[in-house]
C-alpha positions in Angstrom: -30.2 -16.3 -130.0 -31.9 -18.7 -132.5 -29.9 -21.3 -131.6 -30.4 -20.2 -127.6 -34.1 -20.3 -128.0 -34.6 -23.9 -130.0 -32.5 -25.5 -127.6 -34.6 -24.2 -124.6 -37.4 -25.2 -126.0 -36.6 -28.8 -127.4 -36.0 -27.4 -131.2 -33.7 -28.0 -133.6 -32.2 -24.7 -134.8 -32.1 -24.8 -138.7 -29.8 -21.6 -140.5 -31.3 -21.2 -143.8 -28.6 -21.3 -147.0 -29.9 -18.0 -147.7 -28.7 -16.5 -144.1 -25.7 -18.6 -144.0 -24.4 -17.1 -147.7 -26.3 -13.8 -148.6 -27.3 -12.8 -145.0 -30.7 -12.3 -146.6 -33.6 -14.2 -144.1 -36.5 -16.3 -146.6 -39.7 -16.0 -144.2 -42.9 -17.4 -145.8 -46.5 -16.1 -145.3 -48.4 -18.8 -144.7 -52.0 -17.6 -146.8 -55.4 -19.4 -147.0 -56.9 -22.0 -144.8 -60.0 -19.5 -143.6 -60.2 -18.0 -147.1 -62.4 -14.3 -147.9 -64.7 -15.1 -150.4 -68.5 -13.8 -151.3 -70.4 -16.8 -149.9 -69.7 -19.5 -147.8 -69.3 -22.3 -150.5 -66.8 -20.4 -152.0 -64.7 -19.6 -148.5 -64.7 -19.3 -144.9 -64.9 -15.5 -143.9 -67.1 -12.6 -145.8 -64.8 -9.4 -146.4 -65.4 -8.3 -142.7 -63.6 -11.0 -141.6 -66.9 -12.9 -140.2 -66.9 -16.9 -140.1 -69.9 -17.7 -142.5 -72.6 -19.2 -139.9 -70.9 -18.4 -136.9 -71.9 -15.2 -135.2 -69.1 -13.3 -133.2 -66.4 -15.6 -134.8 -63.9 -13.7 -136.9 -60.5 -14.1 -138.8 -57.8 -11.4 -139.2 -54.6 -12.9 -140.1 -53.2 -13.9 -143.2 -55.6 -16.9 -143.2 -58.1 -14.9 -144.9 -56.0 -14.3 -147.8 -57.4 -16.9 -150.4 -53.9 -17.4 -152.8 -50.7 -15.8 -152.8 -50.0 -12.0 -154.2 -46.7 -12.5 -155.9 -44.9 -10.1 -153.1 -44.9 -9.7 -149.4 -48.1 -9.8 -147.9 -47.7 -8.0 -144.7 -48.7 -5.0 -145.5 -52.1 -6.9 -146.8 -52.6 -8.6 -143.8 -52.4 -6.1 -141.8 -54.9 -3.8 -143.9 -57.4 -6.3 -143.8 -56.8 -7.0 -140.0 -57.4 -3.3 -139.3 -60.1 -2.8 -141.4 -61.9 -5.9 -140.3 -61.5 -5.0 -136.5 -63.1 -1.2 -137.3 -66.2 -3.1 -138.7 -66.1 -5.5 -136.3 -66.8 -2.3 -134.0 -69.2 -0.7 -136.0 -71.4 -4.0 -135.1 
C-alpha cells in the first residue's frame, strides 16, 4: 500500500532497513518548533497551549514539546493536547 500510495501521489516509496530486516517500523516524533516555556523569550506557547501575544491562537501537537523525552512521546502529546483543549474551554 506504501508503495500504491507514493506512486499516486508523485512519491518515492522508501522501505526503511529496519522494516526490510527486523519488520520493526522507526517513526520519529518530530518535537519543538512552537516550544512550552514560562514566557515568551524563552518559547512560543504558555502551558495552555496559548501563542504568547496572540489571542485565540493555540498549539496542541508535538510542537509544543521543547526537546526530546528519551522514549515515545505519543502518549505526551496527546496529554498535553487534551489538557490544553479542556482549558481552552474553560476560557
Amino acid at each position: 500500500m506504501h508503495k500504491e500510495l507514493s506512486k499516486a501521489t508523485g512519491g518515492e516509496a522508501l522501505v526503511p532497513f529496519t522494516w526490510t530486516v527486523l519488520r520493526m517500523l522507526v517513526t520519529p516524533h518530530p518535537l519543538g518548533g512552537c516550544g512550552m516555556a514560562a514566557s515568551p523569550s524563552a518559547g512560543v506557547v504558555d502551558h495552555a497551549g496559548r501563542v504568547f501575544g496572540h489571542p485565540g491562537l493555540y498549539v496542541f501537537d508535538g510542537a509544543i514539546v521543547p526537546r526530546p523525552l528519551g522514549l515515545n512521546p505519543s502518549k505526551t502529546i496527546a496529554a498535553l493536547a487534551e489538557r490544553g483543549v479542556e482549558l481552552m474551554m474553560k476560557e
